[in-house]
Backbone as CSV, one residue per row, in Angstrom:
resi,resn,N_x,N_y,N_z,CA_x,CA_y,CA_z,C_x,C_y,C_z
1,UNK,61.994,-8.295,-20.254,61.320,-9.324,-19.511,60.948,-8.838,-18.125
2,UNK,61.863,-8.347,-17.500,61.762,-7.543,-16.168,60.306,-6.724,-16.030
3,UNK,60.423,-5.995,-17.502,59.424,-4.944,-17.602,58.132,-5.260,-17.797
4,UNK,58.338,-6.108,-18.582,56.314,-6.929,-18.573,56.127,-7.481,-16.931
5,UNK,56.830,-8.267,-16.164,57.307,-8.352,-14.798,56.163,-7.714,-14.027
6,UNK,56.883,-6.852,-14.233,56.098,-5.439,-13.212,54.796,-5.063,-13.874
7,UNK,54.467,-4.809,-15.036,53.477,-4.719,-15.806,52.320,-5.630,-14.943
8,UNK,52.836,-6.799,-14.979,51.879,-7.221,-15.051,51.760,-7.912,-13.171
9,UNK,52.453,-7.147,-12.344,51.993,-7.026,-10.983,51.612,-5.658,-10.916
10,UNK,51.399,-4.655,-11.537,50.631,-3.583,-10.742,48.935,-3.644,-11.196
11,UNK,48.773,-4.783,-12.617,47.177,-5.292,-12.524,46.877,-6.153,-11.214
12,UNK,47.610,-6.549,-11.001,47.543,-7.572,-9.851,47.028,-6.930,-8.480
13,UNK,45.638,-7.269,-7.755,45.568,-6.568,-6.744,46.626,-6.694,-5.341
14,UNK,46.784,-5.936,-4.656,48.131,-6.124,-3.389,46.907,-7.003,-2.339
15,UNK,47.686,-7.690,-1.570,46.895,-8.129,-0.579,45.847,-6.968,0.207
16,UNK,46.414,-5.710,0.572,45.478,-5.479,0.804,44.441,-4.961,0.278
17,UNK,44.255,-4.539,-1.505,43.402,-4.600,-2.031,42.075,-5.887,-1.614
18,UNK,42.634,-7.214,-1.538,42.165,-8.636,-1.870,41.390,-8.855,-0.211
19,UNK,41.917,-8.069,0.530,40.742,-7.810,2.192,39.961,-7.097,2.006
20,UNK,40.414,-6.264,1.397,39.212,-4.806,1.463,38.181,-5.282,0.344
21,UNK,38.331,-5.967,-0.380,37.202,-6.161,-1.586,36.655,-7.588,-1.227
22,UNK,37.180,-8.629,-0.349,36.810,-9.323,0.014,35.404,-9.035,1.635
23,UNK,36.196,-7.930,2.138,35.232,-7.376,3.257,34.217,-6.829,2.968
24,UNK,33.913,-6.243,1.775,33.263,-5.538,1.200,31.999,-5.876,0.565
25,UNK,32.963,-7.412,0.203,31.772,-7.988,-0.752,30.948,-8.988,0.188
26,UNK,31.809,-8.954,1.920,30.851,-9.937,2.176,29.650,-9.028,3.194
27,UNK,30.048,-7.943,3.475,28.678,-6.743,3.902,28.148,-6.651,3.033
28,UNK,28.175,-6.918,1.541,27.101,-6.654,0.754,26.457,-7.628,0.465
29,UNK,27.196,-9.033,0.744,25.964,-9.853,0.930,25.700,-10.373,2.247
30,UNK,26.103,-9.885,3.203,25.140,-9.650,4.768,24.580,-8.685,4.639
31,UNK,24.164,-7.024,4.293,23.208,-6.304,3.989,22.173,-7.105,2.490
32,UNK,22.523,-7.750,2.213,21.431,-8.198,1.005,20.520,-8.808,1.733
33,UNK,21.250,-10.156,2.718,20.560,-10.993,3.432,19.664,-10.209,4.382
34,UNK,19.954,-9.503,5.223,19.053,-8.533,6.216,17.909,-7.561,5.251
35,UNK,18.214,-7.423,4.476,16.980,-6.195,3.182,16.269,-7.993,3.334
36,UNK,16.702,-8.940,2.655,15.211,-10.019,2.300,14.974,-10.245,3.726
37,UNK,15.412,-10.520,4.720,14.973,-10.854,6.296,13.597,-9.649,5.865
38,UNK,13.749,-8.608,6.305,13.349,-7.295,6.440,11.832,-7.584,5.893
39,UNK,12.008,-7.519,4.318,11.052,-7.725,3.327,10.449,-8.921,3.572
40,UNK,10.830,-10.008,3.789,10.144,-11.241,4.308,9.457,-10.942,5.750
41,UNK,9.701,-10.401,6.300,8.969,-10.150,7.480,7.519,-9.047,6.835
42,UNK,7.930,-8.278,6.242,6.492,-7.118,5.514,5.762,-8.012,5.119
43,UNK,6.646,-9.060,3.648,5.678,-9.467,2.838,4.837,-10.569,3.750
44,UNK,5.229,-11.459,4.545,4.389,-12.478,5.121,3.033,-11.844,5.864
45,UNK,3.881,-10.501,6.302,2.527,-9.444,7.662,1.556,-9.324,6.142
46,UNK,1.612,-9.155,5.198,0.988,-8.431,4.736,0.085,-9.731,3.502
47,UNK,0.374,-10.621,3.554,-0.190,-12.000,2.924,-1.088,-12.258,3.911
48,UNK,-0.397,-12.635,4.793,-1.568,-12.516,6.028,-2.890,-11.905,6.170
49,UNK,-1.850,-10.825,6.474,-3.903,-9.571,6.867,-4.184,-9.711,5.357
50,UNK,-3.989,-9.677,4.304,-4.742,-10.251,3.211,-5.609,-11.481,2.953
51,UNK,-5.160,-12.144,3.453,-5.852,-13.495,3.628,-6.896,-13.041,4.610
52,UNK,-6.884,-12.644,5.874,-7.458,-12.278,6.806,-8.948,-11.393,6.508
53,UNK,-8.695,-10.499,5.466,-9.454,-9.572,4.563,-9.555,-9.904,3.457
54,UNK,-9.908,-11.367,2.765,-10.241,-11.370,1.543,-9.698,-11.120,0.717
55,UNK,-8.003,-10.882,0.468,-7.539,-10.330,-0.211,-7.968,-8.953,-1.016
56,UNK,-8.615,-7.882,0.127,-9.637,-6.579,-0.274,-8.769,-5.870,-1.261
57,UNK,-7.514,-5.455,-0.594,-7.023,-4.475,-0.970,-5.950,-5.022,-2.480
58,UNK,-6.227,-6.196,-2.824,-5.711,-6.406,-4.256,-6.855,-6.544,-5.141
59,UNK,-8.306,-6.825,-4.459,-9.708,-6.686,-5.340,-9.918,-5.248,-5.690
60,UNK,-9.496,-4.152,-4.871,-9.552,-2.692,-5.282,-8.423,-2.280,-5.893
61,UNK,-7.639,-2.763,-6.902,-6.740,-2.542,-7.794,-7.931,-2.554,-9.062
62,UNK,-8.411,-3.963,-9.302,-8.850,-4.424,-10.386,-10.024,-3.396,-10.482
63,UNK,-10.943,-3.178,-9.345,-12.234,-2.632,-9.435,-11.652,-1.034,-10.021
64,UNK,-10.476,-0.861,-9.819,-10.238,0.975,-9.403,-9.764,0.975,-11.443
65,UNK,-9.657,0.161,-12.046,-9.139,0.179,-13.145,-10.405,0.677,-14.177
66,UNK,-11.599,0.199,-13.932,-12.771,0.140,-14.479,-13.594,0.542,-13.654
67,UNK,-13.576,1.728,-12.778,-14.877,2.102,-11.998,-15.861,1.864,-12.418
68,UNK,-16.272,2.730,-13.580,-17.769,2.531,-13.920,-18.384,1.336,-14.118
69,UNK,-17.417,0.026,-14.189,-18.340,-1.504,-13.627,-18.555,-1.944,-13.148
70,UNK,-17.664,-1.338,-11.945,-18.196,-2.163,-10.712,-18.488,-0.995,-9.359
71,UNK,-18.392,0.398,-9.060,-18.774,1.423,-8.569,-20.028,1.641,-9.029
72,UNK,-21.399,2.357,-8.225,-22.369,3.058,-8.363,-22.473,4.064,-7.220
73,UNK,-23.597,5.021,-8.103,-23.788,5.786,-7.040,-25.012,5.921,-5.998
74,UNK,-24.724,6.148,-4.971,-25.532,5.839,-3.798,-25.209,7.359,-2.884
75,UNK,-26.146,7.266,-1.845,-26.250,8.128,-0.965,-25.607,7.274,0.430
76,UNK,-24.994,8.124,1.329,-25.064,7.607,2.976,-25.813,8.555,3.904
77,UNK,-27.035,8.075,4.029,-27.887,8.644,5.312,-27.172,8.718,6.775
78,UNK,-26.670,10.260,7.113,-26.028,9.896,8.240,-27.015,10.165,9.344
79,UNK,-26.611,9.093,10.773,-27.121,8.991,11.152,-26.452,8.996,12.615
80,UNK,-24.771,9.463,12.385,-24.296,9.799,13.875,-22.611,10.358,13.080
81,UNK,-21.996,11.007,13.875,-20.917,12.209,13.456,-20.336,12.096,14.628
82,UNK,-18.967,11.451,14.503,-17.687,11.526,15.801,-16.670,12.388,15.226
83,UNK,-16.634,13.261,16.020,-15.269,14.350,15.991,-14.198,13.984,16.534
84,UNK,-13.155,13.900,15.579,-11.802,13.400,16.096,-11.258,14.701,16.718
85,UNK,-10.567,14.383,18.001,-10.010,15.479,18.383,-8.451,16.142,18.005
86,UNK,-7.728,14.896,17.927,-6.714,15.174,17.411,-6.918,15.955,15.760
87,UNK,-5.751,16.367,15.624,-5.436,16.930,14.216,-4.337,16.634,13.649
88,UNK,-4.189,16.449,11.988,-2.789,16.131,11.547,-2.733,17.787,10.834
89,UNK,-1.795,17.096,9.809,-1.111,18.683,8.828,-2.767,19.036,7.664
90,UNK,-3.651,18.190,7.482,-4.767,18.744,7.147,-5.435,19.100,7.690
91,UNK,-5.736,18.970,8.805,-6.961,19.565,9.882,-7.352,18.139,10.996
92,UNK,-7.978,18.594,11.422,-9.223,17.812,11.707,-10.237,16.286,10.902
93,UNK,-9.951,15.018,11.733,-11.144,14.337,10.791,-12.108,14.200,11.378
94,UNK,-13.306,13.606,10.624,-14.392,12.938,11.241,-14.991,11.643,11.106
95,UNK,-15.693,10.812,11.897,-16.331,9.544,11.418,-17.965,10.141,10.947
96,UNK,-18.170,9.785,9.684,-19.586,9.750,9.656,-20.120,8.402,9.372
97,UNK,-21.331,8.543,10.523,-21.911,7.319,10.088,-23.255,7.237,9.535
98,UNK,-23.266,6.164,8.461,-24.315,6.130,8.203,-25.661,4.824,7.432
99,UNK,-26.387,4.721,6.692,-27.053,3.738,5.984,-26.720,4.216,4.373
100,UNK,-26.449,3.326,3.532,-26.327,3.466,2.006,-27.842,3.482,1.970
101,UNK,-28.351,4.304,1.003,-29.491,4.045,0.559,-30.275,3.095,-0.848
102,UNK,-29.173,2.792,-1.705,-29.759,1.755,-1.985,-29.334,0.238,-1.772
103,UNK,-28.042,0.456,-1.189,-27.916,-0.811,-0.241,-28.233,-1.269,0.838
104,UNK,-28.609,-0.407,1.583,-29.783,-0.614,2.781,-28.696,-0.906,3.779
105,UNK,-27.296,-0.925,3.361,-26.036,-1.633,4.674,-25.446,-0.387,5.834
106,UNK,-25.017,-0.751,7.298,-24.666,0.441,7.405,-23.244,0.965,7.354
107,UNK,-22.791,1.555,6.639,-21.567,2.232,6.356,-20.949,3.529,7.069
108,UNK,-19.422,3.728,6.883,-18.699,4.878,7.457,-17.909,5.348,6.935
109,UNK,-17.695,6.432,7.037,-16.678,6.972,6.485,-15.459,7.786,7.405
110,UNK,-14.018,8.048,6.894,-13.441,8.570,7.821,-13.124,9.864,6.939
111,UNK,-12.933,11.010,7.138,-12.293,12.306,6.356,-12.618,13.423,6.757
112,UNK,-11.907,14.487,6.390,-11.784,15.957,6.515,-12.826,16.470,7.258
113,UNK,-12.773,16.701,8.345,-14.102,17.275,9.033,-14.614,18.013,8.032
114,UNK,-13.946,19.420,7.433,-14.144,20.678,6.987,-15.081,20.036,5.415
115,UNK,-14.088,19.063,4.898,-14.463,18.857,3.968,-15.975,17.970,3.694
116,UNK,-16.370,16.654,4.400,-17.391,16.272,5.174,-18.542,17.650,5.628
117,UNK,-18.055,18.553,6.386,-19.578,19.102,6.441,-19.958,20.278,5.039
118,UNK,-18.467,20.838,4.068,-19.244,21.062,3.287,-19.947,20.684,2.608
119,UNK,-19.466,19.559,2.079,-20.130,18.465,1.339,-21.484,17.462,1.629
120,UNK,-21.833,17.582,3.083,-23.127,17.145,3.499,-24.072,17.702,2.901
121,UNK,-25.021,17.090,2.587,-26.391,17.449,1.871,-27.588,17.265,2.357
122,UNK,-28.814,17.678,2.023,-30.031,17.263,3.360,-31.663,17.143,2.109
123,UNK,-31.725,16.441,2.177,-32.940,16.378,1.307,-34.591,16.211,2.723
124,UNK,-35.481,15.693,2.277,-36.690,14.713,2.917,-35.881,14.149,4.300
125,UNK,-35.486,13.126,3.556,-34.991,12.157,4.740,-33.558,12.076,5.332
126,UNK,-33.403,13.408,4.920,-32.204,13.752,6.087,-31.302,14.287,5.724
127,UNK,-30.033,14.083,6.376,-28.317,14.469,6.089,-27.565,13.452,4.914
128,UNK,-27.087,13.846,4.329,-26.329,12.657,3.375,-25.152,13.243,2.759
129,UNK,-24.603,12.400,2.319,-23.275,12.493,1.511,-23.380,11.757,0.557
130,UNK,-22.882,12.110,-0.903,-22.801,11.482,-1.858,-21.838,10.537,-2.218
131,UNK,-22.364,9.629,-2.419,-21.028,8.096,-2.592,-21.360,7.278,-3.275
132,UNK,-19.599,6.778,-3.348,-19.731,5.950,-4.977,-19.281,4.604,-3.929
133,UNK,-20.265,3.134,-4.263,-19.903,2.224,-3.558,-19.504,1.046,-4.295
134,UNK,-18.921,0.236,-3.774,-18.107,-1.435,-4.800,-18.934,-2.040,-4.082
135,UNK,-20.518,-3.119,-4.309,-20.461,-4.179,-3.756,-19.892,-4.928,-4.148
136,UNK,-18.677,-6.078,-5.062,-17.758,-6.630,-5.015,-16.601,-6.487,-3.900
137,UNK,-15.655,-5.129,-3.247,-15.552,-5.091,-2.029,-15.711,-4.518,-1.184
138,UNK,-17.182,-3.845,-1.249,-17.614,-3.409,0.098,-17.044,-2.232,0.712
139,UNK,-16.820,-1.675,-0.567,-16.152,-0.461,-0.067,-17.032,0.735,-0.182
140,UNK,-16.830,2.000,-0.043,-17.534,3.695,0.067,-16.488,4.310,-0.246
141,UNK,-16.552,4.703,-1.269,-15.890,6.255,-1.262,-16.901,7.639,-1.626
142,UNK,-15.731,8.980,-1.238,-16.974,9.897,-1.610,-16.824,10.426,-3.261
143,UNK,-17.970,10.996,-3.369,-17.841,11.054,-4.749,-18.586,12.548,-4.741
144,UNK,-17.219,13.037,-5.893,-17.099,14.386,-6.128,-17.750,14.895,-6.864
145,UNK,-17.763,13.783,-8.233,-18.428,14.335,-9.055,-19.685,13.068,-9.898
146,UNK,-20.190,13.122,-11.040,-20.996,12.244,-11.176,-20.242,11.593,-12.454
147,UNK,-18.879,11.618,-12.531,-18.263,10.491,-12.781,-16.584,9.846,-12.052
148,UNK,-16.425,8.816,-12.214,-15.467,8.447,-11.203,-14.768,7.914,-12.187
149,UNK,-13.407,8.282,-11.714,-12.141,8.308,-12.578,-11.740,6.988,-12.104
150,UNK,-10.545,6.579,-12.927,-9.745,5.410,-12.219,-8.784,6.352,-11.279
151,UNK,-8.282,5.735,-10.252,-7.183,5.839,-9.170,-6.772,4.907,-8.777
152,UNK,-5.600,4.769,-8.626,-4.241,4.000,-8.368,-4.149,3.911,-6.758
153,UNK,-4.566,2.922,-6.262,-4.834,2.138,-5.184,-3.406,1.664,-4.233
154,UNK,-2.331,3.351,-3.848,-0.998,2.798,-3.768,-1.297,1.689,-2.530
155,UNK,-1.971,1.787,-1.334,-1.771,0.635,-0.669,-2.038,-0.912,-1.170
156,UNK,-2.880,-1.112,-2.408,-2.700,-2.172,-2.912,-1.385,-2.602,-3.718
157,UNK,-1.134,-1.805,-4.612,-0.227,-2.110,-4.763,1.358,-2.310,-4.299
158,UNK,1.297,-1.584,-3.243,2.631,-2.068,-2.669,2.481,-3.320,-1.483
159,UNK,1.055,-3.922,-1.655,0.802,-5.047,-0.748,1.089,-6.286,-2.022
160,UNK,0.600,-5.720,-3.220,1.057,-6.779,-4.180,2.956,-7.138,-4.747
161,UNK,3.595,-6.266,-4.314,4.640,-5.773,-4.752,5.380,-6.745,-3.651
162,UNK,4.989,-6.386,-2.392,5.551,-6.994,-1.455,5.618,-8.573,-1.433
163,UNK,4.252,-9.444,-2.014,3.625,-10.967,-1.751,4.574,-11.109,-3.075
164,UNK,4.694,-10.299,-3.850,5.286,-11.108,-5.593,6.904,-11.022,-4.848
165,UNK,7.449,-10.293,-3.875,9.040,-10.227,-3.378,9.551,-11.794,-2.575
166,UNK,8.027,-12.519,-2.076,8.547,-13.288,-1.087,9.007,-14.458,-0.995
167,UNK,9.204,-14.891,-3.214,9.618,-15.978,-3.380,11.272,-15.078,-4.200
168,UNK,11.626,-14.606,-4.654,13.130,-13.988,-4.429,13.732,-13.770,-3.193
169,UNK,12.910,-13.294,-1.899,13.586,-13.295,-1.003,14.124,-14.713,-0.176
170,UNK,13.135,-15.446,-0.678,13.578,-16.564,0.196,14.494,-17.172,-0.242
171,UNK,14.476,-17.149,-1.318,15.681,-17.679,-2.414,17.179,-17.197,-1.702
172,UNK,16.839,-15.737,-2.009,18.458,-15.290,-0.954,18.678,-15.413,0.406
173,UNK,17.308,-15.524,0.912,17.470,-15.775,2.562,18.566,-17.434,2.600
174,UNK,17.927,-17.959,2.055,18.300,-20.007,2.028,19.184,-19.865,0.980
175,UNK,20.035,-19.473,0.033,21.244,-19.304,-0.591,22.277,-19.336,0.394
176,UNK,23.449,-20.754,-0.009,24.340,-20.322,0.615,25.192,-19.234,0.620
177,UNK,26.096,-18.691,1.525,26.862,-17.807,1.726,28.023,-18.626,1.117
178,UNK,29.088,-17.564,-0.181,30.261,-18.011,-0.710,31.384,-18.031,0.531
179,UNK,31.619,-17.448,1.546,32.251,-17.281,2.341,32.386,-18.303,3.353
């Protein structure tokens, strides 16, 4: 009898097991609470400037899935070239600016100096760069070749990732604390 006794106090945690797992468990749910603070603060910044922008950068998920339906190709007539002075770990960028030619709008682009002037082209009516444009959102990109792949749009999606977090977070933000 003695012996089951003891048996069955060394399953038993000691008090100070019952602090330390009690302390433990309540930093892990005060670090839970501060991660949704955290994330609730991104996801709202980022619902926001979405709203602010048309929700652009979740319309270029859908468009980037199916280029060829909603991308064409167009030219940008440039018509002025700002040299960034600074440099990162690729080089040098540049602004080119310019007119789409069959959208008649005027557009810009930002990228690779080096890469930008190889890629400039000059026909009749001028300097140009070849580009693939969304009128759905109004976007330019350049275009490499004369077909356009899908690409995975990571700043959209981690703007969508973030707005789908901000009804779990609130949940744990406004959850009471067991403690």
């Amino acid at each position: 009898m003695l012996q089951d006794s003891r048996k069955r106090d060394k399953n038993r945690p000691s008090e100070f097991q019952k602090v330390f797992l009690y302390e433990n468990n309540f930093n892990l749910a005060l670090m839970r609470k501060l991660l949704a603070y955290i994330t609730l603060v991104f996801a709202i910044g980022a619902l926001i400037s979405e709203l602010a922008h048309n929700f652009s950068d979740l319309k270029l998920i859908y468009y980037n899935l199916d280029p060829a339906k909603y991308y064409e190709k167009d030219k940008l007539y440039i018509y002025k070239i700002e040299n960034n002075n600074s440099s990162n770990s690729s080089g040098s960028n540049s602004w080119y600016y310019g007119v789409l030619e069959k959208q008649k709008i005027n557009e810009n682009i930002y990228y690779s100096t080096s890469y930008l002037m190889e890629n400039t082209l000059l026909d009749k009516k001028g300097q140009y760069l070849k580009v693939w444009y969304c009128k759905n959102a109004n976007k330019t990109i350049l275009r490499d070749t004369n077909k356009l792949q899908p690409t995975i749009y990571v700043n959209g999606i981690i703007i969508y990732i973030l707005i789908l977090l901000i009804i779990p977070c609130m949940i744990s933000v406004l959850k009471k604390s067991k403690h």
